[in-house]
C-alpha positions, 0 to 999 in steps of 0.5 A: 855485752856486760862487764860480768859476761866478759869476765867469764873464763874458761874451767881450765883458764881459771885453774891454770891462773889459780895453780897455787890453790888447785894444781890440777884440771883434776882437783879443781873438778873435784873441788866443783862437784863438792862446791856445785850448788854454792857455785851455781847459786853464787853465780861463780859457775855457769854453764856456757855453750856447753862449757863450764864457765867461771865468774873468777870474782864470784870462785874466789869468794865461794872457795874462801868461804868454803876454806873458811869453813873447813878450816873451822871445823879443825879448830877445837872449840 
């Protein structure tokens, strides 16, 4: 088994250890189905055996670039 495959963690095991970030199973689903193409596409989420499974290295970068964004959309120009 590779390196990456062995990193993989559960949905709820990645929300518990990012609560900081997303308080509740609730709004990390939330923030999954508004984020859903760029996950799949960044290799961040992946669908395991029925279960969803996260790449923590790959979820850490969509959801600063994803806050990156919102937060410049606040910025006036």
């Amino acid at each position: 088994m590779t390196a990456i495959a062995q990193a993989l963690v559960p949905l709820v095991a990645y929300q518990e250890s990012r609560a900081n970030l997303f308080v509740s199973i609730e709004s990390i689903r939330w923030f999954v189905r508004q984020q859903q193409r760029e996950l799949i596409d960044s290799g961040a989420l992946l669908m395991v055996a029925g279960r969803h499974m996260v790449s923590p290295q790959q979820f850490d970068a969509v959801v600063l670039d994803s806050g990156k964004r919102r937060a410049s959309r606040k910025v006036a120009p």
